[in-house]
C-alpha positions in Angstrom: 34.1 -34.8 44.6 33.4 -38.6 43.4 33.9 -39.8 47.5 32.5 -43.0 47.9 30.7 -43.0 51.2 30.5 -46.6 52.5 30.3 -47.8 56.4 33.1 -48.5 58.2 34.4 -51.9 60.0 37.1 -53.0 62.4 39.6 -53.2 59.5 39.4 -49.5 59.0 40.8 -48.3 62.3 44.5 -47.8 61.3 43.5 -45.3 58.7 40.9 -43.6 60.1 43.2 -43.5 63.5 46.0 -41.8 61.0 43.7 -39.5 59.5 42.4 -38.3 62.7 45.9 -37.3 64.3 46.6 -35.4 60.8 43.7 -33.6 60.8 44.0 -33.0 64.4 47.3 -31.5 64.0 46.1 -29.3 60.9 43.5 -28.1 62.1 44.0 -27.4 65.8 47.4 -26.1 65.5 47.4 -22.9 67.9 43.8 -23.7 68.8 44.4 -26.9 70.8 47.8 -26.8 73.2 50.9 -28.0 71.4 51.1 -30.9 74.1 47.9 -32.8 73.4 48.7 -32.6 69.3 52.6 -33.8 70.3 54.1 -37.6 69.9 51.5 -39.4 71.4 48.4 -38.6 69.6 49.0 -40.9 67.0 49.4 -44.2 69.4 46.4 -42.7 71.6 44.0 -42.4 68.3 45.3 -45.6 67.3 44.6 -47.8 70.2 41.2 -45.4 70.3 39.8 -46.7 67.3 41.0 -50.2 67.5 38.9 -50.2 70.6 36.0 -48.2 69.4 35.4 -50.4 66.2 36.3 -53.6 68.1 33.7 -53.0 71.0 30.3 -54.8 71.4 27.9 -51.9 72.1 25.2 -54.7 72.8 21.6 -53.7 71.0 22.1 -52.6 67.1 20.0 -49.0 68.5 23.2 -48.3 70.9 25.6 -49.1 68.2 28.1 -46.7 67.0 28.5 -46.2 63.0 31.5 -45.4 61.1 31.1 -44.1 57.7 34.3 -43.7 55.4 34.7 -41.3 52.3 36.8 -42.8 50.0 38.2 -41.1 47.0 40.8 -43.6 44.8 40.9 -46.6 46.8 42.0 -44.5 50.0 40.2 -43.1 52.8 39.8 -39.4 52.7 37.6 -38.8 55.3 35.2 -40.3 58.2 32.4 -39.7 60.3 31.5 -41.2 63.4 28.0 -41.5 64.8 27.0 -42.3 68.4 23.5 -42.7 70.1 23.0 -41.1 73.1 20.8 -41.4 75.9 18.8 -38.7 75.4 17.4 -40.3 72.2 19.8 -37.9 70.1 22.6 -38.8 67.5 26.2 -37.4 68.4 28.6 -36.9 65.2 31.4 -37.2 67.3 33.7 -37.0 64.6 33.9 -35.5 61.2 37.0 -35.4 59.5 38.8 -34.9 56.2 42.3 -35.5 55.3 43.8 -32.1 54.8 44.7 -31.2 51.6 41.3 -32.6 50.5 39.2 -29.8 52.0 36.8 -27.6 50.8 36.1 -30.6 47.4 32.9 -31.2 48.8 33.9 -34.7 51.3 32.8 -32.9 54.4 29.5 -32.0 53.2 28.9 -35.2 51.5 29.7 -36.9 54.8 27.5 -34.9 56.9 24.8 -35.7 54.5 25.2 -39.0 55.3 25.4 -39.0 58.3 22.1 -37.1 58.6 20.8 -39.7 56.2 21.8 -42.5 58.5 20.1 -41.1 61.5 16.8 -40.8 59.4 16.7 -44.1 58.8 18.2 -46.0 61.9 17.1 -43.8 64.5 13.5 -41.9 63.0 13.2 -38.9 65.2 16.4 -38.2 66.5 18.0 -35.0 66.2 22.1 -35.1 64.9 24.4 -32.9 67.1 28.2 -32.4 67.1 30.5 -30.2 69.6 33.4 -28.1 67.7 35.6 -26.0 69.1 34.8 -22.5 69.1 38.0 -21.3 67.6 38.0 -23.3 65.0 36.1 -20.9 62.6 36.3 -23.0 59.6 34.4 -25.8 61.2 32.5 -23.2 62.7 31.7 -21.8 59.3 31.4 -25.2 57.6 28.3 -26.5 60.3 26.4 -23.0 60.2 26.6 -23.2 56.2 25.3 -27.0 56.2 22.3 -25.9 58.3 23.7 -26.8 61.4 22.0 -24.7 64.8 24.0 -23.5 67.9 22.4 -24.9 70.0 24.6 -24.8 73.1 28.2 -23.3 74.3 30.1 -25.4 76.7 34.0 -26.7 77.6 35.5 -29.4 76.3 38.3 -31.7 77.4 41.3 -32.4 75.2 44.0 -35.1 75.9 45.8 -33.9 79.1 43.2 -32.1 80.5 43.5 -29.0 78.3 39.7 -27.1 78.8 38.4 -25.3 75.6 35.4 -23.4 74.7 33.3 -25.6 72.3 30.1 -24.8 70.7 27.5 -27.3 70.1 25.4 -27.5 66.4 22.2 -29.7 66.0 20.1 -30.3 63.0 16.5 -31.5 63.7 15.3 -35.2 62.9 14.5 -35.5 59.3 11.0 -34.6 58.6 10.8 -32.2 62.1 9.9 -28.3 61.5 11.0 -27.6 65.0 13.9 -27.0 66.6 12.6 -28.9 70.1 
């Protein structure tokens, strides 16, 4: 694999923006509605991150973090790691540019991620939400480890409801599942 996982800034936002419509479009294709994948996701994920990575969140704790893969001076993938109120960490996005699947960048992501969490937030539990028809990613979070640990809906662009699974790995350390 040979990703370089590094953390991300407010100069990053037009190509992780990018990647994310691509890999939206790959990998939800007949899974999401053809509307909320059409000509506007690419402005709405841009002027998404520009305001995610340009926000003041306030206290370092409540932060968001951003962690790029990169793989010969371009980004090939990204993670993005929220706090939440509960005292929980949500990986609210993981993503690889298609094509570069299945090398190993997911995983070494998510390892990172779970890494970061460790150390900036000791005792908090990393969870994600993934659609439920999307078996690869499906596949990919039960293979890393990663629990069900919920079923609910979630809300695309345009109001488009889907059935979405929720995975949770404990905090580092924990031999429960609490």
């Amino acid at each position: 694999m040979n990703a370089t996982i590094r953390r991300g800034t407010a100069r990053d936002a037009e190509a992780v923006a990018d990647l994310h419509a691509h890999s939206w479009r790959t990998a939800y294709a007949g899974i999401v509605p053809a509307p909320a994948l059409g000509d506007g996701l690419s402005a709405e994920r841009r002027e998404l991150w520009s305001l995610r990575l340009s926000a003041d969140y306030g206290e370092p704790a409540n932060t968001p973090e951003l962690l790029i893969a990169e793989l010969d001076g371009g980004t090939v993938g990204f993670a993005y790691l929220v706090p939440q109120p509960d005292g929980r960490v949500l990986l609210d996005n993981l993503h690889v540019r298609p094509g570069r699947t299945g090398g190993g960048i997911g995983r070494a992501l998510l390892d990172a991620a779970r890494a970061h969490v460790s150390r900036r937030h000791p005792g908090a539990a990393l969870y994600l939400e993934v659609l439920r028809d999307n078996t690869r990613a499906v596949t990919f979070y039960e293979r890393a480890g990663g629990r069900r640990t919920a079923e609910q809906e979630g809300v695309f662009p345009g109001g488009h409801v889907l059935p979405e699974y929720e995975y949770s790995w404990p905090a580092a350390g924990s031999q429960s599942w609490s």
